[in-house]
C-alpha positions in Angstrom: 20.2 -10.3 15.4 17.4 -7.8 15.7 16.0 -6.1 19.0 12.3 -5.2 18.6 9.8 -4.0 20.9 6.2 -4.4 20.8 3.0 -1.9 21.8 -0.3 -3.2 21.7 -2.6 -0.4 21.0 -5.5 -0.8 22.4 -7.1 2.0 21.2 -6.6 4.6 18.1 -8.4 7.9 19.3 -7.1 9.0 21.4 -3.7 8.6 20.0 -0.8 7.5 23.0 1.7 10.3 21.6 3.8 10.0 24.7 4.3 6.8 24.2 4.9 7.6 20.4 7.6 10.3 21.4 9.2 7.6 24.0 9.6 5.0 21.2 10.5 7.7 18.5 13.6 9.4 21.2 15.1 5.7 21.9 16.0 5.7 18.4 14.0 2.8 16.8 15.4 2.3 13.2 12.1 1.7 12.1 8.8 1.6 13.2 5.6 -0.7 12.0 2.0 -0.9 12.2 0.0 -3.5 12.0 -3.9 -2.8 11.7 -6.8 -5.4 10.9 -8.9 -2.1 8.8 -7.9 -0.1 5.8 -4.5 0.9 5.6 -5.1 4.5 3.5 -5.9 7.2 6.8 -6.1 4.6 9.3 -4.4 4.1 12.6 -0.8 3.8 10.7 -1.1 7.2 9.0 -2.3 8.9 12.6 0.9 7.3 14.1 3.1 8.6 11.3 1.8 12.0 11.2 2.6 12.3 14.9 6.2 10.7 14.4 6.3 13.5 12.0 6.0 16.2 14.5 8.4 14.7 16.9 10.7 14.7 13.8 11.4 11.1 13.6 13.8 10.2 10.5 13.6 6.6 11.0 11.6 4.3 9.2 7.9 3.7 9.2 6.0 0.7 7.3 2.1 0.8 7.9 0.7 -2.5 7.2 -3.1 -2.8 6.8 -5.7 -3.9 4.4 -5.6 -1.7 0.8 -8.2 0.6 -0.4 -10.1 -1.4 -2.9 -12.7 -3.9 -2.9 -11.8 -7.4 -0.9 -13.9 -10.2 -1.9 -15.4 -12.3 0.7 -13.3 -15.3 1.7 -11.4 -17.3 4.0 -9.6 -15.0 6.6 -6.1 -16.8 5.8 -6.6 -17.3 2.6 -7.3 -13.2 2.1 -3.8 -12.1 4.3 -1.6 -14.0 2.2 -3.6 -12.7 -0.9 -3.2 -9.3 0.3 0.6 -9.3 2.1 -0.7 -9.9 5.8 0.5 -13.2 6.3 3.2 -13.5 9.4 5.4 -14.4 6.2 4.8 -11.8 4.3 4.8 -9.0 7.4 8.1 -10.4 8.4 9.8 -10.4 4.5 7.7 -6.4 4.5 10.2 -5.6 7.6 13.5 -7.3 7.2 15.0 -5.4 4.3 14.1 -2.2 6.6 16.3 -3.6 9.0 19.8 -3.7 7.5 
C-alpha cells in the first residue's frame, strides 16, 4: 500500500538540489537516506539542509553508520548490530508512513 521512489546518488558534492526540489514539490510524505559512512554531517544532513531551504515539511529519516567507534567484524553481522539491516531499514521507515 505504499508508492516509493528511488534516486541513486551517485555522487554527494556536488549536491543534485534540482532533483531534491523535484522530489520535495511532488509531495513525498517522507524522505530517507541511506549512506554506507557516518551518519552525523554526512550525505543525509547535506540533503536535509537543502530540503530545508526548499521548505519541505515532510519527513526525513537519515540512515547511516553512528558516530562512535565500530569494531572490526563481519559486514552483516555489523548492519544488524547497528540498525542497517534491510529489516531494520524497512521497520526505521514504516511507522513514518502512516
Amino acid at each position: 500500500g505504499f508508492s516509493a521512489g528511488v534516486v541513486n546518488a551517485r555522487f554527494v558534492r556536488p549536491l543534485d538540489r534540482a532533483l531534491l526540489e523535484l522530489q520535495a514539490d511532488r509531495g513525498a510524505a517522507v524522505i530517507v537516506t541511506l549512506e554506507n559512512a557516518v551518519r552525523d554531517g554526512g550525505f543525509g544532513s547535506a540533503v536535509e539542509e537543502a530540503l530545508a531551504d526548499f521548505g519541505y515539511t515532510g519527513r526525513i529519516l537519515r540512515v547511516g553508520w553512528p558516530n562512535e567507534f565500530v569494531p572490526h567484524g563481519d559486514l552483516t553481522t555489523l548492519r544488524v548490530r547497528y540498525g542497517l539491516a534491510p529489516e531494520a531499514v524497512f521497520a526505521q521507515i514504516t511507522p513514518l508512513l502512516s
